[in-house]
LUMNUPA-301735 format. One record per residue: residue in one letter; x, y, z of N, C-alpha, C in turn. Coordinates in steps of 0.2 Angstrom, whole numbers, plus 5000, padded with zeros to 4 digits. Layout:
// LUMNUPA-301735
["A",[X,Y,Z],[X,Y,Z],[X,Y,Z]] ...
This chain:
// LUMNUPA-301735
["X",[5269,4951,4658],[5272,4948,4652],[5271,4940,4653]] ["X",[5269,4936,4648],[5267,4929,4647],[5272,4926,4645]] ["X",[5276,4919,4647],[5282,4918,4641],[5278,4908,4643]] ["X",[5282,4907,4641],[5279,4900,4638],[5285,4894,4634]] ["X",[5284,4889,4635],[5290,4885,4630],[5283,4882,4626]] ["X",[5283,4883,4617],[5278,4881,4612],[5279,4878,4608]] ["X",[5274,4874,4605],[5275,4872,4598],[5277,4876,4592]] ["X",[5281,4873,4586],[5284,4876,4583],[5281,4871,4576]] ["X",[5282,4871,4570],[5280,4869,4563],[5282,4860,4562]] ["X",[5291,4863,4565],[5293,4857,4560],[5290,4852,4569]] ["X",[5287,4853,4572],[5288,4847,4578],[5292,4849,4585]] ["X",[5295,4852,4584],[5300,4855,4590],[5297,4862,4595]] ["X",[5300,4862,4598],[5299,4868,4604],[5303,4873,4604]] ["X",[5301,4881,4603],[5305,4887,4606],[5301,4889,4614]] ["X",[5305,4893,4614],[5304,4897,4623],[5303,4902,4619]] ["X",[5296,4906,4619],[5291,4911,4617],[5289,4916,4622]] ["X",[5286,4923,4619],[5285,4928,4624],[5278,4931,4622]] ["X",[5273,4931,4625],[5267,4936,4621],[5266,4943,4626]] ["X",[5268,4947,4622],[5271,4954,4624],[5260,4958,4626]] ["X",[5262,4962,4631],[5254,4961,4634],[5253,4966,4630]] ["X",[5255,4969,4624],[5252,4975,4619],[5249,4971,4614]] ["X",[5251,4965,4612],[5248,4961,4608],[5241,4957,4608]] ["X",[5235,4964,4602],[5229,4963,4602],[5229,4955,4600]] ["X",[5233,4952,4596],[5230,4946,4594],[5233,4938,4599]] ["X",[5236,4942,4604],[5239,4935,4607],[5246,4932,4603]] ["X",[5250,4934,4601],[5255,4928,4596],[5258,4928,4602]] ["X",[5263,4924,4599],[5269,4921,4603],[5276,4921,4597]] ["X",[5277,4926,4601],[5287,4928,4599],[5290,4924,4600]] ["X",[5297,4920,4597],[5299,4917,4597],[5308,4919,4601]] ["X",[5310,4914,4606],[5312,4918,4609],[5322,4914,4611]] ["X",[5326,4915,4610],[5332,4910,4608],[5335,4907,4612]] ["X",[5331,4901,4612],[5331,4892,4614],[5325,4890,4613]] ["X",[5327,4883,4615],[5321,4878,4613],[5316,4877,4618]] ["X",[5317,4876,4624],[5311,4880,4628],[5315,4885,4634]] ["X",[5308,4887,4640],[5310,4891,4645],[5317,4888,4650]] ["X",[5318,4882,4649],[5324,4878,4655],[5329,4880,4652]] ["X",[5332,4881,4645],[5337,4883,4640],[5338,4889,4642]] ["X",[5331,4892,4642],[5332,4901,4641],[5335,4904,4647]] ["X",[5332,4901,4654],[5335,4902,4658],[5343,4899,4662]] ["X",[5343,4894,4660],[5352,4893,4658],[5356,4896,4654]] ["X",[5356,4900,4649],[5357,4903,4647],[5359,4910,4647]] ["X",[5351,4913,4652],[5351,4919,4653],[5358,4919,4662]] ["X",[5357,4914,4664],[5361,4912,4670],[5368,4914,4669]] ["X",[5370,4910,4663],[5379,4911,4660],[5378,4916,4656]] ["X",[5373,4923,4655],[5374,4929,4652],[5373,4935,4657]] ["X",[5377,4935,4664],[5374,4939,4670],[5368,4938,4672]] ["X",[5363,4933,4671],[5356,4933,4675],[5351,4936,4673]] ["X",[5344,4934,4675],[5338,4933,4670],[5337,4941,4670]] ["X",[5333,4943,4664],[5330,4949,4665],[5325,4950,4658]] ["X",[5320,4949,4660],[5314,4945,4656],[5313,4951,4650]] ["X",[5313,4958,4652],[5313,4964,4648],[5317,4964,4644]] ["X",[5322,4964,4645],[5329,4962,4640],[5328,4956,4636]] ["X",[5326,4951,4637],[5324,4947,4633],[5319,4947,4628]] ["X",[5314,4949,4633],[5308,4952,4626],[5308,4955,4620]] ["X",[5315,4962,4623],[5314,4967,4617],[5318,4963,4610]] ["X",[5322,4958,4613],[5326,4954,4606],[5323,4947,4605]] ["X",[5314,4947,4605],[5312,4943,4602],[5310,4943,4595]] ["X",[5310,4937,4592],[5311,4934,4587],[5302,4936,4582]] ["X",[5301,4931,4577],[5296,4931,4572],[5290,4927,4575]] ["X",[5282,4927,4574],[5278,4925,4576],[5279,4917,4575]] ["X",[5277,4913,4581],[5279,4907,4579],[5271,4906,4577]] ["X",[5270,4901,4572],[5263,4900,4568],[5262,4895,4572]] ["X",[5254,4895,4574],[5250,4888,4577],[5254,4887,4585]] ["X",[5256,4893,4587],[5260,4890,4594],[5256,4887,4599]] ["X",[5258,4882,4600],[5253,4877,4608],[5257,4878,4613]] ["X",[5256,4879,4620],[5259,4880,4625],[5260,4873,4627]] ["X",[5267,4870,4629],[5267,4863,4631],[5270,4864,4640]] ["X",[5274,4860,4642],[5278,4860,4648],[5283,4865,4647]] ["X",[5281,4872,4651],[5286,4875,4652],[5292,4874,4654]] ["X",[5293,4873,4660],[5299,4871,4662],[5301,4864,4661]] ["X",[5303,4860,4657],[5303,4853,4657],[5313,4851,4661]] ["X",[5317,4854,4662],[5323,4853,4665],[5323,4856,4672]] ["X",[5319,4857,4676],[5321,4861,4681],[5327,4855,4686]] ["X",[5329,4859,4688],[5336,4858,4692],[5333,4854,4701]] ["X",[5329,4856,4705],[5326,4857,4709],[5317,4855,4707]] ["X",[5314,4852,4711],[5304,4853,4712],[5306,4853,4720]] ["X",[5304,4860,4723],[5301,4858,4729],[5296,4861,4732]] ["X",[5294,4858,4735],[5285,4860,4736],[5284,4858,4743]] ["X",[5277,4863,4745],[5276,4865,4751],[5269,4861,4753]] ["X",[5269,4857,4758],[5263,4854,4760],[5261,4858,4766]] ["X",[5253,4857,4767],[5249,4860,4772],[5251,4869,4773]] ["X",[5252,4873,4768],[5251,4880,4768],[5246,4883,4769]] ["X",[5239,4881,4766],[5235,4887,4767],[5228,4883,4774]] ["X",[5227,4889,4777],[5224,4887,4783],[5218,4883,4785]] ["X",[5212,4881,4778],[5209,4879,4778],[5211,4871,4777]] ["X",[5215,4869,4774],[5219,4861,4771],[5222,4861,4778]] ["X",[5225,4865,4783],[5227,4863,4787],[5224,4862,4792]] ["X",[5217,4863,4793],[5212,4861,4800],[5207,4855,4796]] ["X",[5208,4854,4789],[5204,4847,4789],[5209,4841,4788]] ["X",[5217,4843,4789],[5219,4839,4793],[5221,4836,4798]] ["X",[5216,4840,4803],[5220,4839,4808],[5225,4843,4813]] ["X",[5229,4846,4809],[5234,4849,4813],[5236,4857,4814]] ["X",[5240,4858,4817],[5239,4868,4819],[5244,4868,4814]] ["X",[5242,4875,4813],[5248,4880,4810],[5255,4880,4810]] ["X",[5258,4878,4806],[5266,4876,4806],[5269,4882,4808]] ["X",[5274,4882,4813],[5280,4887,4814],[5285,4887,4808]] ["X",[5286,4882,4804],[5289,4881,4798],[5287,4880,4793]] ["X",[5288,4880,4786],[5287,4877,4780],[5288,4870,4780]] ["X",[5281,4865,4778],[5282,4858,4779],[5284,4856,4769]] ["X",[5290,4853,4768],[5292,4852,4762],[5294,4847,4759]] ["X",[5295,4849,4755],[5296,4838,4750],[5298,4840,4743]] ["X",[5303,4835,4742],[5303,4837,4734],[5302,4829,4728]] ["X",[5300,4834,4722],[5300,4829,4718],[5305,4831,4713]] ["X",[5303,4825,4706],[5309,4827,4701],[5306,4829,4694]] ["X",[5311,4831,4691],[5309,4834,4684],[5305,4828,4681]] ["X",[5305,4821,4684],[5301,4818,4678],[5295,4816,4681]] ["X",[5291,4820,4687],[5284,4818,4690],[5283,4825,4685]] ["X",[5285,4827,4679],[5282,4834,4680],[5280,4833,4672]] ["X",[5272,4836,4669],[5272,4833,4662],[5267,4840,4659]] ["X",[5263,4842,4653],[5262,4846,4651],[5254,4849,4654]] ["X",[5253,4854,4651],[5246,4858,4654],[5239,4854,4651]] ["X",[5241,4849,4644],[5233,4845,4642],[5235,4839,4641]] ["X",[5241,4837,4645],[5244,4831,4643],[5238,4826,4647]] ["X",[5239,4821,4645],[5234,4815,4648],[5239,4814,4655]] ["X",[5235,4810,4660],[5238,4809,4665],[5239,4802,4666]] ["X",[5243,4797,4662],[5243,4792,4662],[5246,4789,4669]] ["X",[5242,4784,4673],[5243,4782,4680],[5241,4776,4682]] ["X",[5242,4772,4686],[5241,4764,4687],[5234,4765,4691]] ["X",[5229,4759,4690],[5222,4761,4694],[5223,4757,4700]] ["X",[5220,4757,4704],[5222,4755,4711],[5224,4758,4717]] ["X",[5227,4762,4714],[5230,4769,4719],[5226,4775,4720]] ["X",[5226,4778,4725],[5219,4783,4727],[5223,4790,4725]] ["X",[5219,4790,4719],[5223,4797,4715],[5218,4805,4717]] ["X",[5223,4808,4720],[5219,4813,4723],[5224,4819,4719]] ["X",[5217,4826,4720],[5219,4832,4718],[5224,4837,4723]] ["X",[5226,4842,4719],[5231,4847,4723],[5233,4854,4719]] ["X",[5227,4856,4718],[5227,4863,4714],[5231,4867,4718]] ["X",[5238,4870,4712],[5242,4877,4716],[5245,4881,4712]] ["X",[5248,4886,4715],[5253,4890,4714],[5259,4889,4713]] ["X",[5262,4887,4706],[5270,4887,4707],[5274,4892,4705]] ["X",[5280,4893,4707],[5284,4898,4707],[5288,4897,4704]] ["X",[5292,4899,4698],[5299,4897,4694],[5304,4902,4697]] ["X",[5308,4901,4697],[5316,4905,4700],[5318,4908,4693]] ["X",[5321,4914,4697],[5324,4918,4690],[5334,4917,4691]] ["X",[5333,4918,4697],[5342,4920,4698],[5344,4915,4705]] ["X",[5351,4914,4706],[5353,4909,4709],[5352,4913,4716]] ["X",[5347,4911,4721],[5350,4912,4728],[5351,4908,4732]] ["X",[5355,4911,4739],[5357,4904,4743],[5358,4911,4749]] ["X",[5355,4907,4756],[5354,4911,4761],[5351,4919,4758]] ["X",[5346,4919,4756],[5343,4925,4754],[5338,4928,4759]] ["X",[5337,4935,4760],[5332,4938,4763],[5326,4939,4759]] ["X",[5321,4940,4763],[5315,4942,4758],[5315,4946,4751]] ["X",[5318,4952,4752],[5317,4957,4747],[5322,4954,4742]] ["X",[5328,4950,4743],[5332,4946,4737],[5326,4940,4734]] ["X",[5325,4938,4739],[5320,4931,4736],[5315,4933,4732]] ["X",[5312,4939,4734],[5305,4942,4730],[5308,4946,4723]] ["X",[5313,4947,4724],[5316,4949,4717],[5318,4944,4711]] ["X",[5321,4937,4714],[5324,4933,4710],[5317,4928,4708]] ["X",[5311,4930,4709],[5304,4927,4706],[5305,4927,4699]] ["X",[5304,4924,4694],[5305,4925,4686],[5298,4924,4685]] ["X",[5293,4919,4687],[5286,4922,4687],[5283,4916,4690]] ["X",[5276,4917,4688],[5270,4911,4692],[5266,4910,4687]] ["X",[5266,4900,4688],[5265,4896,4684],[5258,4891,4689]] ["X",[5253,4887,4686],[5252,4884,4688],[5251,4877,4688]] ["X",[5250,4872,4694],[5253,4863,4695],[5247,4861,4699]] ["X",[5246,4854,4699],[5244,4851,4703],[5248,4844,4705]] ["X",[5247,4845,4708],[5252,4840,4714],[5250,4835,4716]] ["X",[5244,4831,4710],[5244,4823,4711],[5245,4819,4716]] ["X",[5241,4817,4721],[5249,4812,4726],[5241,4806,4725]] ["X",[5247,4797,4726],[5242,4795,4726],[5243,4793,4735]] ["X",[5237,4794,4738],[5237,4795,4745],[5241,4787,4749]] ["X",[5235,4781,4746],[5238,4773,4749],[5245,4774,4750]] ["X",[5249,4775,4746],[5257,4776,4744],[5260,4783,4750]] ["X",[5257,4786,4749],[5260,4792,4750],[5259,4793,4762]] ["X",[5254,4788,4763],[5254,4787,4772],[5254,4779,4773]] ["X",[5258,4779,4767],[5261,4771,4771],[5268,4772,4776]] ["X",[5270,4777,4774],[5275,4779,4781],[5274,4787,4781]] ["X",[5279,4787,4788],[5279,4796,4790],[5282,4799,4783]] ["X",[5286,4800,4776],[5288,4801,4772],[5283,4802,4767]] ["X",[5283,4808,4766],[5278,4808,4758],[5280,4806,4750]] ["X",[5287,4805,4749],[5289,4804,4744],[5285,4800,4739]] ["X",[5285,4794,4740],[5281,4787,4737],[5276,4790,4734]] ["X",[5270,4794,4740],[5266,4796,4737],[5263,4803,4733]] ["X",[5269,4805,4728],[5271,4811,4726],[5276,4811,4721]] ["X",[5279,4805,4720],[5285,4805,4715],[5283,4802,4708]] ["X",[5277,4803,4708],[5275,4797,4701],[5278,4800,4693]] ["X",[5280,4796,4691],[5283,4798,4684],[5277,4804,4679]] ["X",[5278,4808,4678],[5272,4812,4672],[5266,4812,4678]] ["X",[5265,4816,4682],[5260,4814,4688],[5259,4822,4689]] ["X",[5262,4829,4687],[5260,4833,4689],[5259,4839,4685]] ["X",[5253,4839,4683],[5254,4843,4677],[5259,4851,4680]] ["X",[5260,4857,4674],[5264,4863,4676],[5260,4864,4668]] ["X",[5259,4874,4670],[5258,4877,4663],[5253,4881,4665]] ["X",[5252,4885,4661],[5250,4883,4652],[5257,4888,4650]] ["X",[5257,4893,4657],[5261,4898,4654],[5265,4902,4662]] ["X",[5270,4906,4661],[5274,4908,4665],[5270,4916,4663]] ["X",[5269,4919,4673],[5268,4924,4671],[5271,4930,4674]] ["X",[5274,4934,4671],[5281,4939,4677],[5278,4941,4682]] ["X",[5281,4943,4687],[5281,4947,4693],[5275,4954,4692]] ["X",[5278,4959,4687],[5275,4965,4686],[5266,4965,4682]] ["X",[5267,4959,4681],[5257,4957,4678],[5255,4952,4684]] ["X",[5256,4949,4689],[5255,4946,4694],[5257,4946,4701]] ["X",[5253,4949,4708],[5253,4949,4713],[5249,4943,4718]] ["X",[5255,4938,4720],[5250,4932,4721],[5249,4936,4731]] ["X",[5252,4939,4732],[5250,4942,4737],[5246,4945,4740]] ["X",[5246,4948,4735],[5237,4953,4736],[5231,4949,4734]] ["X",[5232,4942,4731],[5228,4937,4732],[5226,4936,4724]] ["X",[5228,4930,4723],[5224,4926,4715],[5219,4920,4716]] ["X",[5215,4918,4715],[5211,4911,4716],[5216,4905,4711]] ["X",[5215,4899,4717],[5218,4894,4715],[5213,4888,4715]] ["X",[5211,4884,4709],[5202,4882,4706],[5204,4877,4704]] ["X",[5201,4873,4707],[5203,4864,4704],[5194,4861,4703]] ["X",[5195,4859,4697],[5186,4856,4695],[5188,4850,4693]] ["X",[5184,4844,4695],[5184,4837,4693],[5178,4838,4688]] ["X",[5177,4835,4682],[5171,4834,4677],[5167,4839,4679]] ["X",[5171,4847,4677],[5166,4853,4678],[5164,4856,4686]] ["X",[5166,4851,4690],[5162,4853,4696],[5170,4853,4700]] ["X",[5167,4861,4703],[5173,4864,4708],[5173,4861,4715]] ["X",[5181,4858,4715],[5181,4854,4722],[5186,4859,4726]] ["X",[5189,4864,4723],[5194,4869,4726],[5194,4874,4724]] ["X",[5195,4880,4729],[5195,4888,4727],[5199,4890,4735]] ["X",[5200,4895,4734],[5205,4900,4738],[5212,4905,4738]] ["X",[5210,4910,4738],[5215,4916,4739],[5224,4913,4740]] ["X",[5228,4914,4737],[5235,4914,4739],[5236,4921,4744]] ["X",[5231,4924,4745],[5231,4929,4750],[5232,4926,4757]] ["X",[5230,4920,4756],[5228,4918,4763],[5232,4910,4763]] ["X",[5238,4911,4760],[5244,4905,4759],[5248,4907,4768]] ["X",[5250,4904,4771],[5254,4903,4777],[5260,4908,4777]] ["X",[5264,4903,4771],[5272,4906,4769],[5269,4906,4761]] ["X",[5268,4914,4760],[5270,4915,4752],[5277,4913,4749]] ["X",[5276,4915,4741],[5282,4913,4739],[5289,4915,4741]] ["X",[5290,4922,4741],[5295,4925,4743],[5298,4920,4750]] ["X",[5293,4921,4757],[5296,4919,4762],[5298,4911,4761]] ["X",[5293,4907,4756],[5298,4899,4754],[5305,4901,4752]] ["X",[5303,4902,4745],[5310,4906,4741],[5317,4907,4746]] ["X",[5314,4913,4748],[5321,4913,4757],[5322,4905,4761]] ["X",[5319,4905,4763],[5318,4898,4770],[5321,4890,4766]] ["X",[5321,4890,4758],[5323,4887,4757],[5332,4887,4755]] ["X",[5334,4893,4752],[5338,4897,4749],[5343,4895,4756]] ["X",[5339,4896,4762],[5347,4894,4769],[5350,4886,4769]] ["X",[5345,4882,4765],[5347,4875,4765],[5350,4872,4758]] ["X",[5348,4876,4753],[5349,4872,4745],[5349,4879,4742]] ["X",[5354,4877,4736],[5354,4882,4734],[5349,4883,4727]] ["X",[5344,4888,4727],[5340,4890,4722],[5343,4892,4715]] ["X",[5341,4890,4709],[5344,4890,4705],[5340,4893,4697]] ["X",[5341,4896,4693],[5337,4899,4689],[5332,4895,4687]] ["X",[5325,4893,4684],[5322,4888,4682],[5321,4883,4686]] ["X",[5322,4883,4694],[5319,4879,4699],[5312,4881,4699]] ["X",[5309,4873,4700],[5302,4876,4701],[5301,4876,4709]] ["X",[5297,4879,4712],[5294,4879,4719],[5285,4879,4718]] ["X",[5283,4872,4721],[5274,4874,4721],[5272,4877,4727]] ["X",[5268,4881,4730],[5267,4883,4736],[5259,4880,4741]] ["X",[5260,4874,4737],[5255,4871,4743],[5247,4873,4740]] ["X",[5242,4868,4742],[5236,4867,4741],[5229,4870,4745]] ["X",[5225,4872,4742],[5218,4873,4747],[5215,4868,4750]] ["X",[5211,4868,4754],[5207,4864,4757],[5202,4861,4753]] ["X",[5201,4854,4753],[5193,4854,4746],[5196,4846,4744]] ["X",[5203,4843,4745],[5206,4838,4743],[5203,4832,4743]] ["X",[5201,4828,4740],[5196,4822,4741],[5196,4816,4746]] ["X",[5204,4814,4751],[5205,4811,4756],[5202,4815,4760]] ["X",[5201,4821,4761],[5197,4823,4768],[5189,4823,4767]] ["X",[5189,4821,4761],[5179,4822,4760],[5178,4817,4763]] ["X",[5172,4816,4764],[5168,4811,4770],[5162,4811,4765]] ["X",[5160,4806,4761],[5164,4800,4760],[5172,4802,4757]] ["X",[5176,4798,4756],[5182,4800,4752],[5181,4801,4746]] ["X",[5184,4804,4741],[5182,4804,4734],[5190,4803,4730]] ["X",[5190,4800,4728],[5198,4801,4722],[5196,4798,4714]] ["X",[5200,4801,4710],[5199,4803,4704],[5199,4797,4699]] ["X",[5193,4795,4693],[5192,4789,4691],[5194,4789,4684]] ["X",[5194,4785,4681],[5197,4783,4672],[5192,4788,4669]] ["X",[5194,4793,4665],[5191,4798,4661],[5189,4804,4666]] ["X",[5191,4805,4672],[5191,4812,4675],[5193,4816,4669]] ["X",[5189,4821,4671],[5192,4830,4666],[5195,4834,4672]] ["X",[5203,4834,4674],[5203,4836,4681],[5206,4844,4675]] ["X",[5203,4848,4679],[5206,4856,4679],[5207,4861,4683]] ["X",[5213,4864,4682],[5216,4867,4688],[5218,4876,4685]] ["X",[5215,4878,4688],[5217,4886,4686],[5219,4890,4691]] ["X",[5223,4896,4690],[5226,4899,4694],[5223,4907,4691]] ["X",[5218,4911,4693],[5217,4917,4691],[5222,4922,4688]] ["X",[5221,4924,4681],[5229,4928,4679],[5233,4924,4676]] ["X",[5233,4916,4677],[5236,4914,4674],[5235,4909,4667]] ["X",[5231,4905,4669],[5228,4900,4664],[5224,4893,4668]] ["X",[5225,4889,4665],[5222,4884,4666],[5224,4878,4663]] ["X",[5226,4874,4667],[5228,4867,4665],[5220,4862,4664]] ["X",[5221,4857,4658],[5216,4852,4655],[5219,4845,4656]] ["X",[5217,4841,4661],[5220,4835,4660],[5217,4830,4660]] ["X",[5215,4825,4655],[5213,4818,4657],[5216,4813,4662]] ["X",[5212,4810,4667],[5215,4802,4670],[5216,4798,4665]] ["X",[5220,4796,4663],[5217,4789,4663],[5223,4782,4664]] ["X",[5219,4777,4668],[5221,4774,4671],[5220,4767,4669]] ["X",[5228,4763,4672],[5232,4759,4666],[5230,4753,4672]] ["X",[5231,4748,4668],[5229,4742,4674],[5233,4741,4680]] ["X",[5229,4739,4686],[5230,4741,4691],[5239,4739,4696]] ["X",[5243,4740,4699],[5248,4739,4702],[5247,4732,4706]] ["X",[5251,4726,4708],[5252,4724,4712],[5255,4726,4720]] ["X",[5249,4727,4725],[5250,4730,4728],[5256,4728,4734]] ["X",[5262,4729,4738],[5268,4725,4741],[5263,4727,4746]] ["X",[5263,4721,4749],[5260,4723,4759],[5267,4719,4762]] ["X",[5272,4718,4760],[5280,4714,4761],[5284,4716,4756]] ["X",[5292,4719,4760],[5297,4719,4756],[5300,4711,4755]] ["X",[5298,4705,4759],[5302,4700,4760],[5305,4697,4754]] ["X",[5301,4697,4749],[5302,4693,4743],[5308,4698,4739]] ["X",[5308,4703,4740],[5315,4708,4735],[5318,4708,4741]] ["X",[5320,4705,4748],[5326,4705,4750],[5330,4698,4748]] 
């Protein structure tokens, strides 16, 4: 099953469902304004349950565009250096734990939104896997955590690198306002196994700079889902990204990062694909001193 937050006639957005018996693709309209709604909602009515939902969907919405799914998530946290290949071009072994970072509902923008960003900063790619939560966990075991999955979406994870190893802390360079595209579309559980492996595909101007199996992820979704669930509580419409492949342009040799009119695309097999332009606003002043704002 496909659900989606869409465009709607007069301007506005419903949280939609396209039922996989539907030869022509619509999109049902589904009661709220988008997915973050539906899943608060579904939360204060016993908890999500997407079949339930579907069978009391609405009329075709006309001309539906799929926009930012989840636009109110409660939680973004996301996993760096998961899969094996990103982890030996930088450097480092295999985590005994998930290395983590979060960002906020406003670095997150739509699936063909432009990516408007400051020039000067070394904008690099992060094709992934994310995960939306269905039900609230806290200290969960696997088989809870694999249950409370509502489905898989896909993000790329923008960081601009300069910012982001100016100290041990990744924040700065990962928190950029509208910086991460999510979408096109949420896809459930029982239409997608990201375990038994989906390709995660990022192309600059057509040429593919990333590919690799979620097969071959460290800590799939589930195990984050749990590992995080002991420390924060998970909560319905939280997003989770599950980390990058190898292929990111701060480890190419030359370096490469991404320049005004990129056509960055990010696709997740099964799922969709995100279209985004760069483009980039005049350059930052760059601080090499906090002395002057003390």
């Amino acid at each position: 099953m496909r659900l989606a937050s869409v465009t709607i006639p007069d301007g506005g957005t419903t949280a939609a469902v396209q039922h996989p018996d539907d030869a022509d693709g619509a999109w049902h309209a589904l009661p709220a304004p988008d997915l973050s709604a539906l899943f608060a909602a579904a939360d204060a009515d016993g908890g999500w349950d997407a079949a339930r939902l579907a069978d009391g969907a609405g009329p075709v919405v006309a001309g539906a565009v799929p926009v930012l799914p989840v636009p109110r998530p409660g939680k973004v946290i996301c996993c760096g250096l998961n899969y094996g290949e990103h982890i030996r071009e930088t450097g480092r072994e295999l985590p005994a734990y998930p290395t983590l970072f979060a960002k906020f509902a406003d670095t997150l923008t739509g699936p063909t939104d432009d990516l408007v960003l400051p020039a000067g900063a070394q904008w690099d790619w992060e094709a992934e896997l994310a995960v939306v939560v269905g039900r609230t966990l806290r200290r969960a075991g696997r088989d809870e955590a694999l249950a409370a999955i509502a489905g898989y979406t896909v993000a790329n994870d923008l960081s601009a690198r300069d910012w982001q190893y100016r100290t041990l802390q990744w924040l700065q360079g990962k928190a950029w306002d509208a910086s991460t595209p999510v979408g096109p579309v949420l896809v459930t559980p029982d239409a997608l196994d990201p375990t038994a492996g989906v390709d995660v595909v990022c192309r600059v101007n057509g040429e593919e700079v990333q590919r690799e199996s979620t097969a071959t992820l460290v800590f799939d979704a589930a195990a984050l889902l749990a590992y995080v669930s002991t420390f924060a509580t998970l909560r319905p419409g939280d997003l989770v990204l599950t980390g990058t492949p190898g292929g990111v342009g701060v480890a190419r040799d030359p370096q490469r990062f991404l320049a005004d009119g990129d056509i960055l695309e990010t696709e997740v097999s099964g799922i969709g694909t995100l279209r985004n332009t760069v483009r980039l606003t005049p350059a930052l002043t760059s601080l090499t001193s906090l002395t002057s704002l003390t």
